[in-house]
VOBA-1610 file (N, C-alpha, C; in pm, whole numbers, padded with zeros to 5 digits, always signed):
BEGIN
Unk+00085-00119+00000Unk+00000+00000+00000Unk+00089+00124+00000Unk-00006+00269+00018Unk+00094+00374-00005Unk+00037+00410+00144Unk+00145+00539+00180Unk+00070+00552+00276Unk+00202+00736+00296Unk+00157+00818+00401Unk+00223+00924+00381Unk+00342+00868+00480Unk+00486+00923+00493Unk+00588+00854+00569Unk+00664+01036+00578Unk+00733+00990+00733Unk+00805+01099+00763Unk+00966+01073+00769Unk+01022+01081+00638Unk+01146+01066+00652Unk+01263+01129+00750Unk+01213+01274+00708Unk+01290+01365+00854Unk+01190+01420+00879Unk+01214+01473+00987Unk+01083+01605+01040Unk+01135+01717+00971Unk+01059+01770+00977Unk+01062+01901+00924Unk+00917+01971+00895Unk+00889+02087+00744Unk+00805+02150+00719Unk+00720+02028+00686Unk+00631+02144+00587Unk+00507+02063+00521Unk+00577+01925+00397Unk+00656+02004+00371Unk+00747+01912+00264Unk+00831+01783+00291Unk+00807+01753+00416Unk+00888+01670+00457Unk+00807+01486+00420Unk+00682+01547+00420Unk+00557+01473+00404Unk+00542+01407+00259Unk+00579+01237+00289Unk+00632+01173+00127Unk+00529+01082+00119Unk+00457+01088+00025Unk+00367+00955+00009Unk+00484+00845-00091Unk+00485+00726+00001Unk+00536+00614-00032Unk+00491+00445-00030Unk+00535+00381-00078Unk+00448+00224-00044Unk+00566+00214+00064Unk+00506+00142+00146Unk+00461+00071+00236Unk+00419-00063+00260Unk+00475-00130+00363Unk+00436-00267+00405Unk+00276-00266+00434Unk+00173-00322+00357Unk+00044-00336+00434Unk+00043-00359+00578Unk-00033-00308+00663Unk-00059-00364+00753Unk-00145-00523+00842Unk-00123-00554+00906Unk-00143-00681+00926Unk-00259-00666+01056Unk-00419-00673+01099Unk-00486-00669+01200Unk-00417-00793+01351Unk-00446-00762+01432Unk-00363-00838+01489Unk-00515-00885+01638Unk-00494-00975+01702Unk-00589-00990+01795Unk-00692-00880+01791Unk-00837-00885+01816Unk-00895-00808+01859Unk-00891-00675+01757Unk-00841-00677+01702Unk-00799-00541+01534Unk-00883-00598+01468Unk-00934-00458+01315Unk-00969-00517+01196Unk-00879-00435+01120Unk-00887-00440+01006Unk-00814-00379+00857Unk-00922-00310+00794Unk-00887-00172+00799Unk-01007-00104+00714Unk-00910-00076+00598Unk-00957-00029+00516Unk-00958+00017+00375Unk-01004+00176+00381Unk-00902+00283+00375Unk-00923+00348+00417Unk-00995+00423+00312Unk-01084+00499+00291Unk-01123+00636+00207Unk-01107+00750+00216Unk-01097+00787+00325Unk-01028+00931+00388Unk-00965+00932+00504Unk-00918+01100+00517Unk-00842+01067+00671Unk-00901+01229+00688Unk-00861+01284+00813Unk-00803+01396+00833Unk-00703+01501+00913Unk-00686+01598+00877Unk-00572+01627+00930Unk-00624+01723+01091Unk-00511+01650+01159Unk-00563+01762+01317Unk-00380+01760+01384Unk-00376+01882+01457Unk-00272+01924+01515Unk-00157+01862+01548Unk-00210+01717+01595Unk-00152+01648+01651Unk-00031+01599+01516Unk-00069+01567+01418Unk-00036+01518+01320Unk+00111+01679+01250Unk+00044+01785+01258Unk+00176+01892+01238Unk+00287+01872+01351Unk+00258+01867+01464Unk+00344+01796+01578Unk+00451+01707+01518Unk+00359+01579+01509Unk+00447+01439+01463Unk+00516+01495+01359Unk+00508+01565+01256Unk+00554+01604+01133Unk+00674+01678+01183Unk+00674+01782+01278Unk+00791+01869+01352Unk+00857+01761+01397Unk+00826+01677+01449Unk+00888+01587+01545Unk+00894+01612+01647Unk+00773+01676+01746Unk+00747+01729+01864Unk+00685+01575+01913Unk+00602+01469+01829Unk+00512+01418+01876Unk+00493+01267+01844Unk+00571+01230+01850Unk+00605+01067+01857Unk+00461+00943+01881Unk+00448+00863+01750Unk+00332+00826+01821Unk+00320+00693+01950Unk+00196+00640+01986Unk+00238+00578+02120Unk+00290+00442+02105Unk+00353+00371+02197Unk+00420+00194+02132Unk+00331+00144+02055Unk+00350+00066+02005Unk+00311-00009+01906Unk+00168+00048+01812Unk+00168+00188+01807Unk+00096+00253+01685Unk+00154+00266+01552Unk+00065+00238+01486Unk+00126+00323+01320Unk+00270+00428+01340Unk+00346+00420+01254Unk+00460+00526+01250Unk+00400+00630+01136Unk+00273+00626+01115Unk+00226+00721+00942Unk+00124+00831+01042Unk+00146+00947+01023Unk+00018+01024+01104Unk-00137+01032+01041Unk-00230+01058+01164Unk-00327+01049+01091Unk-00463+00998+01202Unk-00522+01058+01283Unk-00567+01071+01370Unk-00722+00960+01399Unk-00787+00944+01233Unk-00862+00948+01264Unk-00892+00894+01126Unk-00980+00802+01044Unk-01033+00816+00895Unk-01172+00717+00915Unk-01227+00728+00763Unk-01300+00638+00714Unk-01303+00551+00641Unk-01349+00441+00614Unk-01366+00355+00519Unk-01434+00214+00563Unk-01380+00140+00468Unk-01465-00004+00510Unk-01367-00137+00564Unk-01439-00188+00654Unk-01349-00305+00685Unk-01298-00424+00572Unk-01230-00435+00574Unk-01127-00554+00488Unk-01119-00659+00553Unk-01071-00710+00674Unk-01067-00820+00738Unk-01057-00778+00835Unk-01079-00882+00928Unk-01124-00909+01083Unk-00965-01014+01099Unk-00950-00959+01213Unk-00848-00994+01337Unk-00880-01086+01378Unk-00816-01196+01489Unk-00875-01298+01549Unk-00961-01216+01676Unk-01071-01254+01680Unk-01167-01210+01793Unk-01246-01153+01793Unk-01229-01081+01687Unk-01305-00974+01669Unk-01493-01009+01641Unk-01570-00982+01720Unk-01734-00979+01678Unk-01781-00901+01661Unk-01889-00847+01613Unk-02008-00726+01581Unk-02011-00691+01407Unk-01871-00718+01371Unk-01840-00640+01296Unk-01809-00708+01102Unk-01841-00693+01007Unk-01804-00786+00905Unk-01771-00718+00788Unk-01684-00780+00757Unk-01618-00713+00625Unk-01695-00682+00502Unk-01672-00524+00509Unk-01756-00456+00387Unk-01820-00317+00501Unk-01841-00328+00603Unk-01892-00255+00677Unk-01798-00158+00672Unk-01936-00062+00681Unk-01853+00135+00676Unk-01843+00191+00797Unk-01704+00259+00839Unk-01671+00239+00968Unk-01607+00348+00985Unk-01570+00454+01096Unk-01513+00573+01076Unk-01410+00571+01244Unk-01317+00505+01209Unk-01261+00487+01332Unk-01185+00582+01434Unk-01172+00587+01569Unk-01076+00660+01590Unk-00927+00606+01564Unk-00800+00695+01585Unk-00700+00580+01563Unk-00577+00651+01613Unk-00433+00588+01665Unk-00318+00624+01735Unk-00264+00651+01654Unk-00311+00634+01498Unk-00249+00694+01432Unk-00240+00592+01276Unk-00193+00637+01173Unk-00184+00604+01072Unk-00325+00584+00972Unk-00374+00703+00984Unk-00490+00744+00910Unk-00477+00771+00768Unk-00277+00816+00747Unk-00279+00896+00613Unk-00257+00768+00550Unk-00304+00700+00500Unk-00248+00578+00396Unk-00361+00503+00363Unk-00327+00399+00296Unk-00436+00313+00228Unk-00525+00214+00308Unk-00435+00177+00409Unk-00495+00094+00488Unk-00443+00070+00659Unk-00531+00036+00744Unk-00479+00087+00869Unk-00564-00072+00954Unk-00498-00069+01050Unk-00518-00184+01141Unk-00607-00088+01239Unk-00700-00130+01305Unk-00773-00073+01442Unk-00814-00136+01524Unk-00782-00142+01686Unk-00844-00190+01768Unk-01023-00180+01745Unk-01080-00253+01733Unk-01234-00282+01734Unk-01288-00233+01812Unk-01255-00180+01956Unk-01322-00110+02034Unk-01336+00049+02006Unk-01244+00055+01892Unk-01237+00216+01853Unk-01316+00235+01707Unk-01403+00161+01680Unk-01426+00161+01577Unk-01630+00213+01599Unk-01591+00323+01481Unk-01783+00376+01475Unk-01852+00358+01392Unk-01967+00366+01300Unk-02012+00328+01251Unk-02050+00441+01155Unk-02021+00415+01047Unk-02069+00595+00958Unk-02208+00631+01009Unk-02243+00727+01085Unk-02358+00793+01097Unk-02443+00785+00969Unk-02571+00750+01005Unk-02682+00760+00897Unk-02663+00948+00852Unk-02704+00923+00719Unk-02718+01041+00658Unk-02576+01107+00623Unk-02523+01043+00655Unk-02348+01170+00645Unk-02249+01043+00504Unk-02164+01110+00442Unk-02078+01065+00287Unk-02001+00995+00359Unk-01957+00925+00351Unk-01847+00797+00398Unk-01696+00911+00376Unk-01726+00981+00287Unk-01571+01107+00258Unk-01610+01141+00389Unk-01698+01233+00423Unk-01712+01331+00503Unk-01721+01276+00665Unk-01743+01130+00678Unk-01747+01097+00794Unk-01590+01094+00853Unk-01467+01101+00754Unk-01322+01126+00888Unk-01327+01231+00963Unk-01461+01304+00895Unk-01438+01460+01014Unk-01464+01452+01140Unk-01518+01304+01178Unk-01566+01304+01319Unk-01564+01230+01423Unk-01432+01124+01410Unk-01393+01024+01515Unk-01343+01142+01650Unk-01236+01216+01573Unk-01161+01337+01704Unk-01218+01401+01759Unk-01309+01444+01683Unk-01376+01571+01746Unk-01430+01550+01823Unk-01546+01463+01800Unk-01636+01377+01853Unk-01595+01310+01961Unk-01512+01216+02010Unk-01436+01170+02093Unk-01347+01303+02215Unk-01319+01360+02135Unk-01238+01485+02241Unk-01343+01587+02295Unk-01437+01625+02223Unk-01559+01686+02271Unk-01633+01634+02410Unk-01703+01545+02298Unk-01776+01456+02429Unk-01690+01415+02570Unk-01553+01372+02578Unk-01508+01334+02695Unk-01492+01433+02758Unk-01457+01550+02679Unk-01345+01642+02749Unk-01487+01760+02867Unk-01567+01779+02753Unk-01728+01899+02773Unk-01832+01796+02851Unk-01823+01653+02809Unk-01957+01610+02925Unk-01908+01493+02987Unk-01823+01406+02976Unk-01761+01299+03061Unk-01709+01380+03149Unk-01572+01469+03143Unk-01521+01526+03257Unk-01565+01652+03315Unk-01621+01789+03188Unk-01625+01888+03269Unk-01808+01858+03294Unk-01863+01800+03284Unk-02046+01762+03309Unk-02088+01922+03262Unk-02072+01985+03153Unk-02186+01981+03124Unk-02317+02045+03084Unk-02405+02119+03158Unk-02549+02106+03169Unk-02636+02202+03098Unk-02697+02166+03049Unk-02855+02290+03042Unk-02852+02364+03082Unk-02882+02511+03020Unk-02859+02640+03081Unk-02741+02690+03100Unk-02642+02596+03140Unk-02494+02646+03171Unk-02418+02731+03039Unk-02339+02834+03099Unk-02268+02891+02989Unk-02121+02842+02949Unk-02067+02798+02810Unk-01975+02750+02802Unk-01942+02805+02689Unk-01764+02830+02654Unk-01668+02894+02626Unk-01630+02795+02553Unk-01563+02835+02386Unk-01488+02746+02336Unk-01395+02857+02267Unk-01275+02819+02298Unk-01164+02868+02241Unk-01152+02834+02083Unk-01112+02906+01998Unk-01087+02855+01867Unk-01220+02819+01816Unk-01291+02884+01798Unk-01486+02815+01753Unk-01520+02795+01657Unk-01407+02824+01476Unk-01430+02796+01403Unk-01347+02654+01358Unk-01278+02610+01443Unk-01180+02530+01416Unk-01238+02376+01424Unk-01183+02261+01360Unk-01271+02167+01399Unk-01297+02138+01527Unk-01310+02137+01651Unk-01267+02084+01755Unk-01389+02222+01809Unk-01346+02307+01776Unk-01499+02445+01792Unk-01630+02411+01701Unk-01615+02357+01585Unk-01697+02350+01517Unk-01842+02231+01573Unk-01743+02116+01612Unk-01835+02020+01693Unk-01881+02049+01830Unk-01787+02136+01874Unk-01820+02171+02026Unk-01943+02290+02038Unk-01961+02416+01960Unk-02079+02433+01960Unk-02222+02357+01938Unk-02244+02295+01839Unk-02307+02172+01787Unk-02358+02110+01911Unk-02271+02015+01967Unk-02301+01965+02062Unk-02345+02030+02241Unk-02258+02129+02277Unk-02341+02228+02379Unk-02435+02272+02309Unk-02507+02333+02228Unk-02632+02389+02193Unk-02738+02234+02202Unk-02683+02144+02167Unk-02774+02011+02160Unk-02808+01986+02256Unk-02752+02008+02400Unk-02768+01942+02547Unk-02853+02140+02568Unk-02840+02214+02552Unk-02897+02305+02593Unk-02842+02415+02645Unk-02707+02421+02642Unk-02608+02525+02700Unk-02563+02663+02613Unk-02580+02734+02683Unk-02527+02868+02612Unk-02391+02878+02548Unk-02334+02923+02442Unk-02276+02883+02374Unk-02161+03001+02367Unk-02048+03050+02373Unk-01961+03163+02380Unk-01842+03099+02294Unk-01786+03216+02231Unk-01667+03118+02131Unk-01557+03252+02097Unk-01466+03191+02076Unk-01352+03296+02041Unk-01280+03232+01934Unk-01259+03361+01827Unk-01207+03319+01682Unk-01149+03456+01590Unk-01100+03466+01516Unk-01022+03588+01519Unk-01065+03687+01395Unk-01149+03617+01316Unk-01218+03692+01217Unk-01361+03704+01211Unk-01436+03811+01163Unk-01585+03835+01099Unk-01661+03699+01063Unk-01579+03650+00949Unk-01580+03531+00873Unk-01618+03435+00980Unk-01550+03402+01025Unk-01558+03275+01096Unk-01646+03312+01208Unk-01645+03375+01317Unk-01725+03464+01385Unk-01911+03432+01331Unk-01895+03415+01215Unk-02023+03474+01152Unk-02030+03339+01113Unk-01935+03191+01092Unk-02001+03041+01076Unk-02010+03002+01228Unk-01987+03066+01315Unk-01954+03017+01465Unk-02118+03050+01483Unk-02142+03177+01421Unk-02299+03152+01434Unk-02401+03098+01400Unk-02413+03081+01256Unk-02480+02999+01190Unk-02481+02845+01278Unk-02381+02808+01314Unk-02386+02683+01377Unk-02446+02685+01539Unk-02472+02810+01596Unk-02547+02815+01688Unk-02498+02905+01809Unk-02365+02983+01784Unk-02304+03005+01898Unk-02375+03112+01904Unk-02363+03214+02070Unk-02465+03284+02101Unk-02394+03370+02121Unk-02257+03426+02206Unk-02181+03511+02230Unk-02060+03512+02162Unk-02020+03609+02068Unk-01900+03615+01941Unk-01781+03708+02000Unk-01696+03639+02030Unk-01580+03722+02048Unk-01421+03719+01992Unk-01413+03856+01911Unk-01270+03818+01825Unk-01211+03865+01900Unk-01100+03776+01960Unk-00937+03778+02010Unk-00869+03897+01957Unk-00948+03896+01844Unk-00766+04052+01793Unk-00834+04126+01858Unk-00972+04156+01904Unk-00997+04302+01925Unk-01048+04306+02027Unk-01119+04186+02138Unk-01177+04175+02222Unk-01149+04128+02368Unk-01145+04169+02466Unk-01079+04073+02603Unk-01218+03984+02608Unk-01168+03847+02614Unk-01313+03767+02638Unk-01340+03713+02783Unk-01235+03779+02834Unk-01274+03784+02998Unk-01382+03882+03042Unk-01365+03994+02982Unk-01420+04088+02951Unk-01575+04053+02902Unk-01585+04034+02799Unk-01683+03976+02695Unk-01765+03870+02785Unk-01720+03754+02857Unk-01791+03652+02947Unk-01869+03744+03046Unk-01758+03840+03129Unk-01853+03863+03221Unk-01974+03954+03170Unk-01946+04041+03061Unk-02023+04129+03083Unk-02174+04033+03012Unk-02137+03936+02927Unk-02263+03820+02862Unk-02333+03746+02972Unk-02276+03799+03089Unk-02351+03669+03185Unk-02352+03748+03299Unk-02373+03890+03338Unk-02389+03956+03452Unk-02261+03925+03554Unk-02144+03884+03485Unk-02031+03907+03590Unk-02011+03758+03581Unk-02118+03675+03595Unk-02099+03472+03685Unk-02011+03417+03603Unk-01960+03464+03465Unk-01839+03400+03396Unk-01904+03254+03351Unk-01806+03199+03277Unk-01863+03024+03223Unk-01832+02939+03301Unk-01936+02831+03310Unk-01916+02730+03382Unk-01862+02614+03337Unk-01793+02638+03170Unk-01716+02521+03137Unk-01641+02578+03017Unk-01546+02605+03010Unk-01412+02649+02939Unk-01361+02546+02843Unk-01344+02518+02729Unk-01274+02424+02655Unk-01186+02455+02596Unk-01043+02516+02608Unk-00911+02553+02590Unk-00843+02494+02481Unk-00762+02494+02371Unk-00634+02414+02286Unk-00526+02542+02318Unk-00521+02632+02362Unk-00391+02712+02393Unk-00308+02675+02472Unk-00337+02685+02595Unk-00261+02624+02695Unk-00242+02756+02794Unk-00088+02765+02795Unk-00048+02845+02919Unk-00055+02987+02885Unk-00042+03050+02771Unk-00134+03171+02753Unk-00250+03256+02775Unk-00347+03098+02779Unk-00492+03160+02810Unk-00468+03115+02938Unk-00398+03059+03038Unk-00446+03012+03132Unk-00508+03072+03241Unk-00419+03229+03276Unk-00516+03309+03403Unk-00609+03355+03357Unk-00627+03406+03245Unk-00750+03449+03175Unk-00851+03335+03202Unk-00849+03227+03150Unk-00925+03195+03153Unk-00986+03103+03294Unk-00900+03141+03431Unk-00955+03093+03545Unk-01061+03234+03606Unk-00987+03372+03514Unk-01034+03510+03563Unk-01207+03461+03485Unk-01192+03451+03362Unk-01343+03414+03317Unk-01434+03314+03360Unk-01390+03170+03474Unk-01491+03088+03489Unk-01581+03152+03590Unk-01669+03050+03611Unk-01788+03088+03743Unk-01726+03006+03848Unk-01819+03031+03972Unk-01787+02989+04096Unk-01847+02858+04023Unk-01833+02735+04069Unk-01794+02571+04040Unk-01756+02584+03915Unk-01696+02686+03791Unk-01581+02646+03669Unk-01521+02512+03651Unk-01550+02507+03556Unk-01435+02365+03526Unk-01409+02405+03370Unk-01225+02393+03359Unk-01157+02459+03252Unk-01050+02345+03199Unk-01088+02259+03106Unk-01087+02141+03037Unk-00937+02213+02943Unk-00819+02188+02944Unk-00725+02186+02823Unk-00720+02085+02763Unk-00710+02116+02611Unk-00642+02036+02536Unk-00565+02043+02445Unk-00480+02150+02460Unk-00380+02144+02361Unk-00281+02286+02431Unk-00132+02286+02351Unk-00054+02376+02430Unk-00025+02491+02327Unk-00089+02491+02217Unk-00081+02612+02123Unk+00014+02722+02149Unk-00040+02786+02290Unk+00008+02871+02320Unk+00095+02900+02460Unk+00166+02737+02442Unk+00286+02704+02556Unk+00277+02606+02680Unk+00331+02539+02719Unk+00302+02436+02848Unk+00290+02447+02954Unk+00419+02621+02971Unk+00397+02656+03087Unk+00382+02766+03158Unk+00236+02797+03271Unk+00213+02890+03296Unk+00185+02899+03431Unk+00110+03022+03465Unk+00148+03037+03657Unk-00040+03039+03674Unk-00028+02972+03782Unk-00212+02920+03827Unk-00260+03014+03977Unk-00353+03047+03938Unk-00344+03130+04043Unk-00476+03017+04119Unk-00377+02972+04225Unk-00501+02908+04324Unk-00539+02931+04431Unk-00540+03074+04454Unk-00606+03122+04549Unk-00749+03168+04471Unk-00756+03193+04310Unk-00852+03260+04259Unk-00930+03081+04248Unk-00865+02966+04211Unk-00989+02841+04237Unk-01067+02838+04310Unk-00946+02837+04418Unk-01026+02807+04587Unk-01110+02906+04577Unk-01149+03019+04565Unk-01272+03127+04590Unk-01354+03072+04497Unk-01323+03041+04384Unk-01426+02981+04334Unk-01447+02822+04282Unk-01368+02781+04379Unk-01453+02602+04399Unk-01442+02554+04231Unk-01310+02587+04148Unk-01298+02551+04037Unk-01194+02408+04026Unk-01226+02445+03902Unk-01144+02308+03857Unk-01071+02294+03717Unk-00926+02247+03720Unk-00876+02236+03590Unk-00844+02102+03565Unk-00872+02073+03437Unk-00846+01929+03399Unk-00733+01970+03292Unk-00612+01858+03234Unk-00600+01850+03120Unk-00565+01730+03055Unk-00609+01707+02910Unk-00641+01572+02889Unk-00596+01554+02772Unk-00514+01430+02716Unk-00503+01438+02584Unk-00526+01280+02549Unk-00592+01232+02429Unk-00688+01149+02416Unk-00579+01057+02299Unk-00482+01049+02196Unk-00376+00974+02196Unk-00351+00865+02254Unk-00304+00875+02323Unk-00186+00800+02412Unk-00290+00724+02536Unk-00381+00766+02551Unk-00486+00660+02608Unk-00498+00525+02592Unk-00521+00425+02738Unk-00471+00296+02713Unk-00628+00297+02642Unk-00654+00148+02571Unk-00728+00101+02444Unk-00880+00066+02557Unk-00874+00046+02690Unk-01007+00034+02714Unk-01094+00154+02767Unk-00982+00259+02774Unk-01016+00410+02782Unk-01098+00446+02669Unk-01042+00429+02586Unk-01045+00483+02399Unk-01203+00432+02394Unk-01179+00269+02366Unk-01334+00223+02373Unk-01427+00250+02472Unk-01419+00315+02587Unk-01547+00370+02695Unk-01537+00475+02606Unk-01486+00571+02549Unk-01514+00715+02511Unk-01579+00700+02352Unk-01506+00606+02274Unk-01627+00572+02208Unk-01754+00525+02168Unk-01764+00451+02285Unk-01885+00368+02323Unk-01973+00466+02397Unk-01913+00602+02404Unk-02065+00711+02499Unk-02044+00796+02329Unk-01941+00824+02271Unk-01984+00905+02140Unk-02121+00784+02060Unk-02092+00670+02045Unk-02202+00627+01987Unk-02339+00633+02070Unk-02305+00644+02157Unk-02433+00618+02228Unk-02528+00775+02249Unk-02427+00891+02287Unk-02475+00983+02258Unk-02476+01098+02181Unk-02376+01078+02066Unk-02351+01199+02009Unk-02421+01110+01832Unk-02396+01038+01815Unk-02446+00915+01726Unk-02594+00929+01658Unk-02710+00948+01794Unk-02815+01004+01733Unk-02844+01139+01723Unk-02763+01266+01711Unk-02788+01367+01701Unk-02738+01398+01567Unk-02635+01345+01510Unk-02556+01348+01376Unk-02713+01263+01253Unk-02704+01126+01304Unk-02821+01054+01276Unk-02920+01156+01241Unk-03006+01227+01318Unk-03127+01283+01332Unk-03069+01510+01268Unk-02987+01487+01235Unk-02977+01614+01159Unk-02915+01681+01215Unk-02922+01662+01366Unk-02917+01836+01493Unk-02767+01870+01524Unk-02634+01720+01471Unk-02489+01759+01463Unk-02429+01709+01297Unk-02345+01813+01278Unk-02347+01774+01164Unk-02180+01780+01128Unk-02072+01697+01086Unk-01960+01780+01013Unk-01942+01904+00960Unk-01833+01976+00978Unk-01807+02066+00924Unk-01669+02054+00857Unk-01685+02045+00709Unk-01548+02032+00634Unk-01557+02138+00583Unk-01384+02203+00599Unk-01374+02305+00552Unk-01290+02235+00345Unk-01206+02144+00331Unk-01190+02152+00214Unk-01176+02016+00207Unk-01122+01911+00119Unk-01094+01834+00075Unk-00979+01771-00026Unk-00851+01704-00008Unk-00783+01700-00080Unk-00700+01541-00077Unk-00641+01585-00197Unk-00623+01398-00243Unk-00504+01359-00118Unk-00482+01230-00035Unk-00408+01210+00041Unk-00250+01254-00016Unk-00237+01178-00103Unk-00090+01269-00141Unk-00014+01388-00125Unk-00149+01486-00119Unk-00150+01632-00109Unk-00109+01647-00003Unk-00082+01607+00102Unk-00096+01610+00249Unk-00042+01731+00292Unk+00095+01784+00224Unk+00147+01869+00263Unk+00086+02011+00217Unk+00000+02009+00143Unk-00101+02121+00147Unk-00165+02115+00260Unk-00270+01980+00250Unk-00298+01992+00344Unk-00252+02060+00558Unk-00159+02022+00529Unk-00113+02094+00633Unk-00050+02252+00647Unk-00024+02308+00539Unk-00009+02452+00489Unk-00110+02500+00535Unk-00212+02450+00489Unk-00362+02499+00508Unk-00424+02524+00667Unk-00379+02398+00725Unk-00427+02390+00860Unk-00336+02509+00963Unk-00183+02545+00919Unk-00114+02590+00962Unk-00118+02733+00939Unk-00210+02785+00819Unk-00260+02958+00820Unk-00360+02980+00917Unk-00488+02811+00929Unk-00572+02904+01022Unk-00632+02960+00907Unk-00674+02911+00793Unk-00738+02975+00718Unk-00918+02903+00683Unk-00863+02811+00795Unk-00990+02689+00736Unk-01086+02725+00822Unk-01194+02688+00778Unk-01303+02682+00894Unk-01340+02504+00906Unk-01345+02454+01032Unk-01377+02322+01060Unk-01283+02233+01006Unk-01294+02098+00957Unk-01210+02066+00901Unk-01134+01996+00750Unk-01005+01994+00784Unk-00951+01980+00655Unk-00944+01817+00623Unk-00980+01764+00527Unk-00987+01591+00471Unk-00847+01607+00395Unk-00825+01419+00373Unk-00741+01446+00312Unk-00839+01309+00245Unk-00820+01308+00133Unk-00916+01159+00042Unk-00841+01050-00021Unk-00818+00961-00002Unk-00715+00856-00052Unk-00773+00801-00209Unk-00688+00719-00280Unk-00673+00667-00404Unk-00853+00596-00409Unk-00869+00531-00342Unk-00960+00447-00303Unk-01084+00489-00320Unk-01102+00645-00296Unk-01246+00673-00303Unk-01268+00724-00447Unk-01211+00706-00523Unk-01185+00737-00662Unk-01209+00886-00715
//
């Protein structure tokens, strides 16, 4: 098979589509056949060589794809070859074909393109754990998403507006600002021009959000303990904007907050499958039934990859970027 390979790290260019040893499913694995993949952060990382993937994963980046199963592993039940499947994965999404633990494996949502379904193992999976497994949550509550046009914003409004929560987002243009709404968000705030500490309190009479969903890191970090409410909970997932920063916990303790940070990778395999086993269970019929939907911002042939990542790296995209393999013709 072909598959994308990182000879050295480096830029976008470093990124070689080459053949490759097929992969082999192994216990409890199947072999999909991939049709798409897409590209997310994690994957410019591995490309720098910031981001190594975990033992015994794929060495090809690639977070996440679709396609159909090819063969079954020894053990494997539920599942039979030919079935359309949109898996999460440790990696090796960019290529033709990929091995997956079975417990990480979803089912293309009714109604959505088998292309368009790689947009939503990550999101979907990092959303849901990060906004209602850990930070709970609720109806009525006001919640903050950093980056709101980005994929990872794009599903996260979607899904707080679905459970019933007020929706606040930060993004740096009109443009995007203005799809952050269409998709449901309620309070718009651009970063170049706006303090959204500022912006929270004055949207909510001072009480700030009661659930923060971060990819910056230690940049936003006092800011964004200055913006939660008394019981806050301020979910990171990503270090965009550095690893390390100063916590002010005398401002928790007054307000009975809480910081999590979580990164969904490197998670042992019966982790992975509880977090996909609540995305099917609850994010599954909302995609199904119309009310969540993908958001792809472009589409391009896997080979391309290193556009693809040009692209992801202006920040020019809204939601996310595919990459489409040989396969889907």
């Amino acid at each position: 098979m072909h598959a994308i390979t990182i000879p050295e790290p480096g830029g976008p260019e470093a990124l070689v589509w080459a053949e490759v040893p097929d992969p082999v499913p192994g216990d409890g694995e199947v072999l999909v056949e991939v049709v798409a993949s897409a590209v997310n952060r994690a994957d410019v990382l591995q490309r720098q060589g910031f981001y190594d993937p975990p033992p015994g994963a794929s060495p090809y980046p690639g977070l996440e794809c679709s396609g159909r199963i090819a063969a079954l592993g020894p053990g494997v039940t539920g599942w039979a070859v030919g079935d359309a499947v949109c898996p999460l994965l440790a990696g090796g999404g960019y290529a033709e074909k990929v091995a997956v633990p079975a417990g990480q494996l979803l089912p293309v949502p009714e109604g959505v393109d088998l292309v368009e379904a790689a947009a939503l193992p990550e999101v979907t999976a990092t959303v849901w754990s990060n906004v209602f497994m850990v930070s709970h949550l609720r109806p009525g509550e006001t919640f903050l998403v950093h980056g709101g046009s980005s994929g990872i914003g794009t599903m996260a409004i979607q899904l707080a507006k679905a459970v019933g929560a007020r929706v606040a987002v930060t993004a740096g243009s009109p443009e995007k600002l203005a799809r952050c709404a269409e998709l449901g968000a309620d309070i718009l705030i651009n970063y170049r021009e706006q303090d959204f500490v500022e912006e929270i309190r004055e949207n909510t009479a001072g009480a700030g959000a009661d659930v923060i969903l971060d990819l910056i890191g230690a940049k936003y970090l006092d800011r964004n303990v200055q913006a939660l409410a008394v019981n806050g909970r301020l979910a990171i997932i990503g270090l965009q904007g550095g690893a390390k920063g100063e916590l002010n916990l005398g401002a928790l303790l007054t307000k009975r907050a809480a910081v999590t940070a979580t990164s969904l990778r490197g998670r042992p395999l019966q982790e992975k499958a509880t977090i996909v086993a609540a995305v099917r269970e609850h994010v599954w019929p909302l995609i199904g039934g119309g009310v969540v939907k993908p958001v792809v911002d472009r589409a391009l042939p896997m080979a391309d990859a290193a556009e693809a990542h040009r692209v992801l790296e202006s920040s020019a995209h809204i939601g996310k970027v595919l990459l489409v393999a040989p396969s889907a013709g």
